[in-house]
N, CA, C and O atoms as CSV, one atom per row, in Angstrom:
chain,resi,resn,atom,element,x,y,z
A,1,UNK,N,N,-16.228,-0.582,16.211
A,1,UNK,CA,C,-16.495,-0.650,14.787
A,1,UNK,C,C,-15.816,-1.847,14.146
A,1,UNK,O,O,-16.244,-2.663,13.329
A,2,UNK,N,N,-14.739,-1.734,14.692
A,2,UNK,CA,C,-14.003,-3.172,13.658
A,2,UNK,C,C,-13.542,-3.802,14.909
A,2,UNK,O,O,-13.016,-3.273,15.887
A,3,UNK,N,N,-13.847,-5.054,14.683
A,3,UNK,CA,C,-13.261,-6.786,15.902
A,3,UNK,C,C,-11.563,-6.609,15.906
A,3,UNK,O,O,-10.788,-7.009,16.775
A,4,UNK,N,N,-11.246,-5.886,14.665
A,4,UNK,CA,C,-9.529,-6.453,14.812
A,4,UNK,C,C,-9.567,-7.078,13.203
A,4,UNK,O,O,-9.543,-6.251,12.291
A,5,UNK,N,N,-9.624,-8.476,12.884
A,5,UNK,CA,C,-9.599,-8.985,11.937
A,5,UNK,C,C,-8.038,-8.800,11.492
A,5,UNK,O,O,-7.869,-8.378,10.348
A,6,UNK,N,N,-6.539,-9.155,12.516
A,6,UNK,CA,C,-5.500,-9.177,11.697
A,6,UNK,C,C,-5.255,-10.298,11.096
A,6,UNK,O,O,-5.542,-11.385,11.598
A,7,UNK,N,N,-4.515,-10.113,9.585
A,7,UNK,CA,C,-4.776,-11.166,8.848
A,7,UNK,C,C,-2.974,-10.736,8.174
A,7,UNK,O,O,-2.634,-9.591,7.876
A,8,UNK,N,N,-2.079,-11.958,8.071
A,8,UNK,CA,C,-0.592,-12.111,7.059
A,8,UNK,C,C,-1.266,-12.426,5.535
A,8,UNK,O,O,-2.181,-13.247,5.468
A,9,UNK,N,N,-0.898,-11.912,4.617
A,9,UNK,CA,C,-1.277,-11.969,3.564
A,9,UNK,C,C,0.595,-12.320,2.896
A,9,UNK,O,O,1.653,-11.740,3.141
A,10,UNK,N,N,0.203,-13.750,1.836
A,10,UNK,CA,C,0.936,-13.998,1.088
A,10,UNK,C,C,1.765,-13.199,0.257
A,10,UNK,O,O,1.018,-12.555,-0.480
A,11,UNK,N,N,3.006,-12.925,0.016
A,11,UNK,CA,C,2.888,-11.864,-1.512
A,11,UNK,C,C,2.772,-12.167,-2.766
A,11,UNK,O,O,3.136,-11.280,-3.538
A,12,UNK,N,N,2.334,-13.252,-3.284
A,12,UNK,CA,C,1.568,-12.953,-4.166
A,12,UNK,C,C,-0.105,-13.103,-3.937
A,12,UNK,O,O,-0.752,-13.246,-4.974
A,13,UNK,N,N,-0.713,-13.085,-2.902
A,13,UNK,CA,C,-2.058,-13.677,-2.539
A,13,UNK,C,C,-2.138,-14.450,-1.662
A,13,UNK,O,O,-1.118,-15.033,-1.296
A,14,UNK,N,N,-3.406,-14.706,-1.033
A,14,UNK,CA,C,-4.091,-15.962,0.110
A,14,UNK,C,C,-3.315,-15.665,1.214
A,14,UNK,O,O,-2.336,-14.920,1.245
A,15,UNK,N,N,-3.905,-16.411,2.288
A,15,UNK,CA,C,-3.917,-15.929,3.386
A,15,UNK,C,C,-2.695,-16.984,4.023
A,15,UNK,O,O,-2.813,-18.209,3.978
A,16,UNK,N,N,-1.593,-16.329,4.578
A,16,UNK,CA,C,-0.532,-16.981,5.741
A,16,UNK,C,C,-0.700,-17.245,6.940
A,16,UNK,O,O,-0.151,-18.214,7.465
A,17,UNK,N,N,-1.300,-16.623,7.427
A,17,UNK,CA,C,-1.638,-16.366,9.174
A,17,UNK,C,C,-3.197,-15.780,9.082
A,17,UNK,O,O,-3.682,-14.905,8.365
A,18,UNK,N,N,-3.704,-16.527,9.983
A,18,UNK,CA,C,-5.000,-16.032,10.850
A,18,UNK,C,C,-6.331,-15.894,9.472
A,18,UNK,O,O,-6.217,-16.416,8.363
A,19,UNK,N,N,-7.335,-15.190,9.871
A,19,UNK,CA,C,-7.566,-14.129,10.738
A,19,UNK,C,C,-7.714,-13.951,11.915
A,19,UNK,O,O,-8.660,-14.680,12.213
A,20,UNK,N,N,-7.436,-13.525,12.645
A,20,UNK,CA,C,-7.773,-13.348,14.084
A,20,UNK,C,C,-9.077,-12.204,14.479
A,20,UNK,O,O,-9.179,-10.980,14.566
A,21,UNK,N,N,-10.024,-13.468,14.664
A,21,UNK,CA,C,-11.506,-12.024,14.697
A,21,UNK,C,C,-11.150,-12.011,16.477
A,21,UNK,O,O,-10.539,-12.862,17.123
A,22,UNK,N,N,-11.560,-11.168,16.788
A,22,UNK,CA,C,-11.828,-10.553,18.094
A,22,UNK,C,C,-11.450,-11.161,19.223
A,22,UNK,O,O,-12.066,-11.218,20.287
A,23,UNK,N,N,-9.980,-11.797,18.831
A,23,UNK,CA,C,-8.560,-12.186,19.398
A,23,UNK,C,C,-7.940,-11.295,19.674
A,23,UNK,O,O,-7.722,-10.307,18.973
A,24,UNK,N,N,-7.446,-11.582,21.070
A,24,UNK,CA,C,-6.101,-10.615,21.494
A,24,UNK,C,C,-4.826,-11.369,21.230
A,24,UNK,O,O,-5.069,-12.558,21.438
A,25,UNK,N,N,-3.651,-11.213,20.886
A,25,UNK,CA,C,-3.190,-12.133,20.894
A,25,UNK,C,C,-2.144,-11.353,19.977
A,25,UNK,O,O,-2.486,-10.217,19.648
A,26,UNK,N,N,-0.754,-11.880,19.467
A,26,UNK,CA,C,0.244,-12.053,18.345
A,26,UNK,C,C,0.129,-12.816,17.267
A,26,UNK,O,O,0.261,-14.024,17.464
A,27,UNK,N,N,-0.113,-12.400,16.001
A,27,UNK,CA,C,-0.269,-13.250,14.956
A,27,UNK,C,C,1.237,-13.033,14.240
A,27,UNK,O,O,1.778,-11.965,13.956
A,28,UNK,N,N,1.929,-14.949,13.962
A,28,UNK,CA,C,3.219,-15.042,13.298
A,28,UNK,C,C,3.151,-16.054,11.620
A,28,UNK,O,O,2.527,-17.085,11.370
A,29,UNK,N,N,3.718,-15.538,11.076
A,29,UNK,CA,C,4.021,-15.877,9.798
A,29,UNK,C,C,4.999,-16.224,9.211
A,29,UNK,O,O,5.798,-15.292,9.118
A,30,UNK,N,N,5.502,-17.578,8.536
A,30,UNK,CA,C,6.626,-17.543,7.529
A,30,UNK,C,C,6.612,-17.361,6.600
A,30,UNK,O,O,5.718,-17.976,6.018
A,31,UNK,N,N,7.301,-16.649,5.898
A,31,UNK,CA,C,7.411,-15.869,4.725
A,31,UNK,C,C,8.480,-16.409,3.774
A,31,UNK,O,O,9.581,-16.249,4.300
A,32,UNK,N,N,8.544,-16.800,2.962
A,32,UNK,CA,C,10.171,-17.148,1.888
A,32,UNK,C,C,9.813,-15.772,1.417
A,32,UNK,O,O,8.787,-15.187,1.069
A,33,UNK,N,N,11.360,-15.440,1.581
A,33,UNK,CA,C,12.361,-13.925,1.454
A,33,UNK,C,C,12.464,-14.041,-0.074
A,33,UNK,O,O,12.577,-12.954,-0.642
A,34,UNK,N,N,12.447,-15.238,-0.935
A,34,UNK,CA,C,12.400,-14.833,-2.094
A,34,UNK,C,C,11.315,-14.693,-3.160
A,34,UNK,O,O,11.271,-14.203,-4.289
A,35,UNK,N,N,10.416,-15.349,-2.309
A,35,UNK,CA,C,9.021,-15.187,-3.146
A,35,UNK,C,C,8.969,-13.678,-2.948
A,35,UNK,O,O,9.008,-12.811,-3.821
A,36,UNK,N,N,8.873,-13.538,-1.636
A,36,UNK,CA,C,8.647,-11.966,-1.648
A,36,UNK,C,C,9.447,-10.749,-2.653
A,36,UNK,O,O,8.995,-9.847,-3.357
A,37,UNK,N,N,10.646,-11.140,-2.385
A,37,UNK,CA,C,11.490,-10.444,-3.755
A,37,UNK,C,C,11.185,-10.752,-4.803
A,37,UNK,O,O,11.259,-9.836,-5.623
A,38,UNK,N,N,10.821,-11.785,-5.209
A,38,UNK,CA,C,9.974,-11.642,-6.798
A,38,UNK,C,C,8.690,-11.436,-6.783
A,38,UNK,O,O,8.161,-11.357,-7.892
A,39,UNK,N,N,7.778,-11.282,-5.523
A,39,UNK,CA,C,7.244,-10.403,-5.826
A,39,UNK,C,C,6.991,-8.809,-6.192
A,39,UNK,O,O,6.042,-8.356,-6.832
A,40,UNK,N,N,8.158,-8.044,-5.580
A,40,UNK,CA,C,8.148,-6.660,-5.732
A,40,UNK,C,C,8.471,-6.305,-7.473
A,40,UNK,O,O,8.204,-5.315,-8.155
A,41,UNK,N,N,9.204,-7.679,-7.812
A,41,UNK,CA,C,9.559,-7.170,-9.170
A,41,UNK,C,C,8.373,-7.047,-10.151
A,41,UNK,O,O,8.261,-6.386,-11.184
A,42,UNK,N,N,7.608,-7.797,-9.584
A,42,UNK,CA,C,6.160,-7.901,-10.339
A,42,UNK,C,C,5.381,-6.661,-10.029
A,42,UNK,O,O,4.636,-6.255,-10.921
A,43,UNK,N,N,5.414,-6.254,-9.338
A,43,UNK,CA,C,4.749,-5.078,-8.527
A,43,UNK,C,C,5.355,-3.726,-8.319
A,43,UNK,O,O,5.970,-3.335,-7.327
A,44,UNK,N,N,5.111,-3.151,-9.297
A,44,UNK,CA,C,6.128,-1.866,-8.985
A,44,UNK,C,C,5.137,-0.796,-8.036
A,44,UNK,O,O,4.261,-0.157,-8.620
A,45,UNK,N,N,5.238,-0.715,-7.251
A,45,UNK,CA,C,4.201,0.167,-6.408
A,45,UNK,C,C,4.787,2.366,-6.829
A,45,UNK,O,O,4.207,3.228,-7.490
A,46,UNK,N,N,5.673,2.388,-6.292
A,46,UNK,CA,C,5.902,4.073,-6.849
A,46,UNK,C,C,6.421,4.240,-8.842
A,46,UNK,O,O,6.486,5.288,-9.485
A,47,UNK,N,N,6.704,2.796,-9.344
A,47,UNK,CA,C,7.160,3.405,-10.625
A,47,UNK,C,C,6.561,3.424,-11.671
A,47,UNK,O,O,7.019,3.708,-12.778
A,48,UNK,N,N,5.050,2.997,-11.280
A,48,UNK,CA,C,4.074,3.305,-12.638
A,48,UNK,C,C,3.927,4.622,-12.501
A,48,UNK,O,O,4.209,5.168,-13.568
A,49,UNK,N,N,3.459,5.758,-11.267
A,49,UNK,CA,C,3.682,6.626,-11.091
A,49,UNK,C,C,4.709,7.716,-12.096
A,49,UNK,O,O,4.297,8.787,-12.541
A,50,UNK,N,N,5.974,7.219,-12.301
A,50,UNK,CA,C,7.166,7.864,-13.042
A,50,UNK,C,C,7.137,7.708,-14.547
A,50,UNK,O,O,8.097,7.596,-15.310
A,51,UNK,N,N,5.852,7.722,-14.821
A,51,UNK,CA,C,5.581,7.481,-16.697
A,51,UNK,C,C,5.214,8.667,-17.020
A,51,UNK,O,O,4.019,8.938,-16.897
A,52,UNK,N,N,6.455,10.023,-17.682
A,52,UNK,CA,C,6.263,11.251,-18.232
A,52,UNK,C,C,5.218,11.022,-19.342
A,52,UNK,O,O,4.588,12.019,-19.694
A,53,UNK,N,N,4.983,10.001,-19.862
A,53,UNK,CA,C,3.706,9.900,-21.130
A,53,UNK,C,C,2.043,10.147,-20.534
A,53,UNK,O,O,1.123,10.621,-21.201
A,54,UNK,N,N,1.964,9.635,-18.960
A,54,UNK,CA,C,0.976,9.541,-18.509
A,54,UNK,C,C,0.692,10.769,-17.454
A,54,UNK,O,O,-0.391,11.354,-17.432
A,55,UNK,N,N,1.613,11.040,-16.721
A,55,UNK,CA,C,1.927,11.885,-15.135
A,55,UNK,C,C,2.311,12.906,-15.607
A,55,UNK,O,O,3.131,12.882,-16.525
A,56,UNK,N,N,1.767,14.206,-15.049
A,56,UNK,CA,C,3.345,15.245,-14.796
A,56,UNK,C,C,2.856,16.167,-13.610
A,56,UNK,O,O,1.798,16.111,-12.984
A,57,UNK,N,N,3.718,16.865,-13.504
A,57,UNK,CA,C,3.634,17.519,-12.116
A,57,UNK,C,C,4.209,18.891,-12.750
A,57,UNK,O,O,5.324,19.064,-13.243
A,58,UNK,N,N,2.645,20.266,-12.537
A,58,UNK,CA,C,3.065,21.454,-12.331
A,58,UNK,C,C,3.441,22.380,-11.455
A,58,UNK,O,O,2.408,22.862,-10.991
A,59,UNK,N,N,4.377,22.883,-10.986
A,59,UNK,CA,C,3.811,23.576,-9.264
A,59,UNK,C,C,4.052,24.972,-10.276
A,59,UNK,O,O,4.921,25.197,-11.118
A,60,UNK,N,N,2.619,25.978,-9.695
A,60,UNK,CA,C,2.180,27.361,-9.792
A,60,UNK,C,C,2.691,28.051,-8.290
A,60,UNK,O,O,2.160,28.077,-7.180
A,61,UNK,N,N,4.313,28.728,-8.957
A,61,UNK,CA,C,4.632,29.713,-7.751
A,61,UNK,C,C,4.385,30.876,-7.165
A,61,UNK,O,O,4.672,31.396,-6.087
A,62,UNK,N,N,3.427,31.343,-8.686
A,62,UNK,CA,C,2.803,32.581,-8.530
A,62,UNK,C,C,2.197,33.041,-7.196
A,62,UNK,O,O,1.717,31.950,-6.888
A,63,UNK,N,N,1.935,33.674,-6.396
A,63,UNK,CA,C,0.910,34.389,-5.270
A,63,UNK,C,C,-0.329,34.369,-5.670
A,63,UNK,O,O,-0.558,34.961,-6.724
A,64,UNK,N,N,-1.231,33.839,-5.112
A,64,UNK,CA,C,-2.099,33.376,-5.151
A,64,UNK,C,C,-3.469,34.201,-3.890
A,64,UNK,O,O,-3.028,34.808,-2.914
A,65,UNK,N,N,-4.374,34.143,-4.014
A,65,UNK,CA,C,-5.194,34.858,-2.491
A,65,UNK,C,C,-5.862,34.165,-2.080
A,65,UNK,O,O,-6.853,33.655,-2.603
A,66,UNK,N,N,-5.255,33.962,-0.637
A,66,UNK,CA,C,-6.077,32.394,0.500
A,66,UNK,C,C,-7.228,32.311,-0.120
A,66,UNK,O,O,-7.379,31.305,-0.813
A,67,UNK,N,N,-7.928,32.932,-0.083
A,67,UNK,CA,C,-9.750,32.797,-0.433
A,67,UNK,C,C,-10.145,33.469,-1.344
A,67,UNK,O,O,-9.597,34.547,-1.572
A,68,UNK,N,N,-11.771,32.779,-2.527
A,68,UNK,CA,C,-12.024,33.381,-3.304
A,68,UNK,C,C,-13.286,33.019,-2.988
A,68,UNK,O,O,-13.844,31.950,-2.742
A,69,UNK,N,N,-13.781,34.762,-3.082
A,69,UNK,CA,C,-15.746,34.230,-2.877
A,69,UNK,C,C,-16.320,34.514,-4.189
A,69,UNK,O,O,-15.784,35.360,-4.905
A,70,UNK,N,N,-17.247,33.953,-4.526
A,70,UNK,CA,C,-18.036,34.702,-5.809
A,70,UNK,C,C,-19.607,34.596,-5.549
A,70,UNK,O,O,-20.401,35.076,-6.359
C-alpha cells in the first residue's frame, strides 16, 4: 500500500531530508536545536487542550448497563 515515502520535516516547515520513495536505506538530518525550541514555543501541542472556557471533562461514576437495546 505505501512505498515508504520517509521524509525529515523542518520545524517550522519544508522538507530536510529525502523523500525516500521505495528506498531501503537510513535517512539523516541536521536540525538547529534552537530553531526547534522556538519552535515548540510557537506550537503548543497539549495546551490549547487546557482552556476551561472551551474543554471540560465529566466522568459519570454512576453504574451504568453494558448494553442497551431498544
Amino acid at each position: 500500500m505505501n512505498p515508504g515515502d520517509a521524509v525529515v520535516y523542518k520545524p517550522f516547515g519544508g522538507i530536510a531530508a529525502g523523500p525516500m520513495h521505495r528506498e531501503k536505506g537510513i535517512l539523516y538530518a541536521e536540525i538547529d536545536v534552537s530553531t526547534a525550541r522556538a519552535s515548540r514555543r510557537k506550537f503548543d501541542a497539549s495546551g490549547h487542550y487546557s482552556r476551561p472556557d472551551v474543554f471540560s471533562l465529566t466522568v459519570d461514576r454512576s453504574q451504568k448497563r453494558p448494553v442497551s437495546f431498544r
